[in-house]
C-alpha positions in Angstrom: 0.0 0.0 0.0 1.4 3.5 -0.4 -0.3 5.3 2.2 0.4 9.3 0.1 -2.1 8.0 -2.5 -4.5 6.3 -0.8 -4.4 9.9 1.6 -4.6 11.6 -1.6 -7.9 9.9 -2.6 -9.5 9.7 0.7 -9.2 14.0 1.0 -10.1 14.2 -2.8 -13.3 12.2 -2.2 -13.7 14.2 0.9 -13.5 17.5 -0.7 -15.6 16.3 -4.0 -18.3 15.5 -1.8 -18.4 18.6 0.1 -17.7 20.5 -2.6 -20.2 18.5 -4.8 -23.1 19.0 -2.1 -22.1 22.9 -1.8 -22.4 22.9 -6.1 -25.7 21.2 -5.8 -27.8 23.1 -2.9 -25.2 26.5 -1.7 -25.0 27.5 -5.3 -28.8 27.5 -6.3 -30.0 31.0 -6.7 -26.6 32.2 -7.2 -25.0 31.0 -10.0 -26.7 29.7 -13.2 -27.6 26.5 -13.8 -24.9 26.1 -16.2 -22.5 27.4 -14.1 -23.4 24.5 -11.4 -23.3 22.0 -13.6 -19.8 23.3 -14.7 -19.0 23.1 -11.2 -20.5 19.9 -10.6 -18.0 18.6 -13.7 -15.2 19.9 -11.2 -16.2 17.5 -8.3 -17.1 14.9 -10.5 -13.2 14.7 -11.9 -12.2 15.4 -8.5 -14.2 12.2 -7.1 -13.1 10.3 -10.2 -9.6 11.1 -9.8 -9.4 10.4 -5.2 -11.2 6.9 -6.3 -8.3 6.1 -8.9 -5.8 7.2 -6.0 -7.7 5.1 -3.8 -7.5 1.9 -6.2 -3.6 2.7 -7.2 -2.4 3.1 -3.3 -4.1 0.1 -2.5 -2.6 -2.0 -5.1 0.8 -0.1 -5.2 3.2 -3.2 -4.0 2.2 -5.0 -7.2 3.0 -2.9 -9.8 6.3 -3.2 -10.5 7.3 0.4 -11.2 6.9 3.7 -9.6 4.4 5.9 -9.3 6.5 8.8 -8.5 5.3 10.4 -12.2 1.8 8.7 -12.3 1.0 10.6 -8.7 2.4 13.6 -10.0 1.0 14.1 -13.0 -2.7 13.1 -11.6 -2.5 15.6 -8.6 -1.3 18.6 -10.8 -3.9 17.7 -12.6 -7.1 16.9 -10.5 -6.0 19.9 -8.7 -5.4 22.4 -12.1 -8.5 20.6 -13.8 -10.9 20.5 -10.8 -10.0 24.3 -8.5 -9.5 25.9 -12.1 -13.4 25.2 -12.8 -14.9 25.6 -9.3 -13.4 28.7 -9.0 -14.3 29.7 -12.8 -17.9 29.2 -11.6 -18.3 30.9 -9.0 -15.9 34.2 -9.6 -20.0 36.3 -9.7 -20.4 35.2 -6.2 -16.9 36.4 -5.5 -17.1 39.3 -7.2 -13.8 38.6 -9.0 -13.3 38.6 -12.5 -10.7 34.8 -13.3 -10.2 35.2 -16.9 -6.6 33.8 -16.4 -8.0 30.6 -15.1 -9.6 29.3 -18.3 -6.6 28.2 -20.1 -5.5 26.3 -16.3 -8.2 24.2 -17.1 -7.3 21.9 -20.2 -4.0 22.1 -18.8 -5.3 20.6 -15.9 -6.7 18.3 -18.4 -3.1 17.8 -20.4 -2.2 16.5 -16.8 -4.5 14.1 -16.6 -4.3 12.7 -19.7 -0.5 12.8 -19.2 -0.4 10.8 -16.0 -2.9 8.1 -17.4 -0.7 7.6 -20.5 2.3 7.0 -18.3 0.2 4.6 -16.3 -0.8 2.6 -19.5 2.8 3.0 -21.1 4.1 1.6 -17.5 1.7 -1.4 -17.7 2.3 -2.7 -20.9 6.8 -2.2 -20.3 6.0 -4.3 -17.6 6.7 -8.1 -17.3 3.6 -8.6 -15.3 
């Protein structure tokens, strides 16, 4: 077990289901409804990602590599992909203007897609 990622996916859930509750019933009234269900896209990723943390630190001893760049790339990313949008939501509420934040999202994204595609090029090197 590699206790980091399974810690990582245990706040991550944590957080996403705050944070997903908040989206859902805080933000009604406030925000549009397109704006909550961008937000909800946020937690939803968030949730996604703590569950693959959950099922990678659990299983950790048997892959027969590190995760060093895998961890990496998926918490830059959940956290890039995931704050980038909730905070892109709700900027009215803040009374902020975020503009900057809109290209933090697909790089969030690049992260993501970056860390899984290390994953999958990590599996199939292996002997396993």
């Amino acid at each position: 077990m590699d206790k980091k990622s399974v810690a990582t996916g245990i706040v991550f859930i944590t957080i996403a289901i705050i944070l997903g509750a908040f989206g859902a019933h805080g933000l009604k009234g406030l925000i549009s409804a397109e704006k909550i269900a961008s937000f909800e896209v946020g937690a939803r990723y968030q949730m996604y990602h703590g569950l693959a943390f959950l099922a990678i630190g659990f299983q950790a001893s048997k892959f027969p590599f590190q995760l060093k760049w895998i961890y990496f790339f998926l918490f830059v990313g959940t956290i890039l992909f995931s704050v980038s949008i909730y905070f892109l939501a709700i900027q009215e509420v803040l009374g902020v203007s975020l503009p900057f934040l809109g290209p933090v999202t697909p790089l969030g994204g690049g992260f993501l897609i970056a860390g899984w595609i290390i994953f999958l090029v990590q599996i199939l090197r292996s002997n396993n």
